[in-house]
C-alpha positions, -999 to 999 in steps of 0.1 A, spaced: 113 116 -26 115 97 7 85 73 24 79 63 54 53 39 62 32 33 92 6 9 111 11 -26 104 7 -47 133 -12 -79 148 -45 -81 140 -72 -114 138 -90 -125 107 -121 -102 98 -103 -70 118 -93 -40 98 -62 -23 96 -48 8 81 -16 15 69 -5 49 59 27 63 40 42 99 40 57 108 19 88 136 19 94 160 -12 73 170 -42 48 144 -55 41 151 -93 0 145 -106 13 118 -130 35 98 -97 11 64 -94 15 59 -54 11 25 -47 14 -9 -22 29 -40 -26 31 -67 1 54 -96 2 49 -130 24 79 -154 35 88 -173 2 66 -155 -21 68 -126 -47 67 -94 -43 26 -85 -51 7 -56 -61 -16 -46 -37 -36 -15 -44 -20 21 -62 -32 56 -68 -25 84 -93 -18 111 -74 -35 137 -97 -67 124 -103 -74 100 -77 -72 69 -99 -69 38 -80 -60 0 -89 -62 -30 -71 -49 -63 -71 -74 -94 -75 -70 -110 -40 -75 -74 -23 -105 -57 -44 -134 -50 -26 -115 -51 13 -91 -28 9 -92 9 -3 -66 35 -12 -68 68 -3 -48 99 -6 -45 136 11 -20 155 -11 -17 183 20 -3 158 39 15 143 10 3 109 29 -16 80 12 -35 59 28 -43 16 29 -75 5 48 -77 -31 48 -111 -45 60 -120 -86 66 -85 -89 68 -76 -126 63 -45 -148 72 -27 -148 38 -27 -113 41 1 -115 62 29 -101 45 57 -71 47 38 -41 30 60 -17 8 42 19 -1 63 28 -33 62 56 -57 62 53 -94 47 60 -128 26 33 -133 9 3 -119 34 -28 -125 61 -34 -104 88 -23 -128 71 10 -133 78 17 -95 110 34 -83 112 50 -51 101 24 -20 98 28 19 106 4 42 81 -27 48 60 -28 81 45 -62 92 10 -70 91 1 -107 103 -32 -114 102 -41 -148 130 -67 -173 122 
């Protein structure tokens, strides 16, 4: 499996923003699709993920309640909408795919796209 992720850009504080990932191959119900963002001098972080199966979704603690995760399995595409955006959202945003939520369970990752968020 390959993914390619999309829509990051430059947004202000309180816009929304939507990032989407496709992905290339078979996705298996089990496969935990996920996003993980990481700022200049920071850790990589968990952001938000999705089993692909059932629809389960997870989010980190500074995200919950702004951003969603979505998923269309005929498109094979998943889906960040990130509301009341805020500047320490700015960050490179990974979509990865993996069997579980923590970052070692994750194996497969696209390539980052920028979001900065300005005050």
């Amino acid at each position: 499996v390959q993914l390619q992720a999309s829509g990051g850009g430059l947004v202000q504080a309180g816009d929304s923003l939507r990032l989407s990932c496709t992905a290339s191959g078979r996705i298996f119900s089990s496969t935990v699709m996920g996003w993980f963002r990481q700022a200049p001098g920071k850790e990589r972080e968990f952001v938000a993920g999705i089993r692909w199966g059932a629809g389960t979704t997870y989010y980190g603690g500074s995200v919950k309640g702004r951003f969603t995760i979505s998923r269309e399995k005929g498109k094979n595409t998943q889906t960040l909408q990130m509301n009341s955006l805020k500047p320490e959202d700015t960050a490179v945003y990974f979509c990865a795919a993996g069997t579980n939520y923590d970052h070692a369970d994750f194996h497969t990752w696209g390539q980052g796209t920028q979001v900065t968020v300005s005050s």
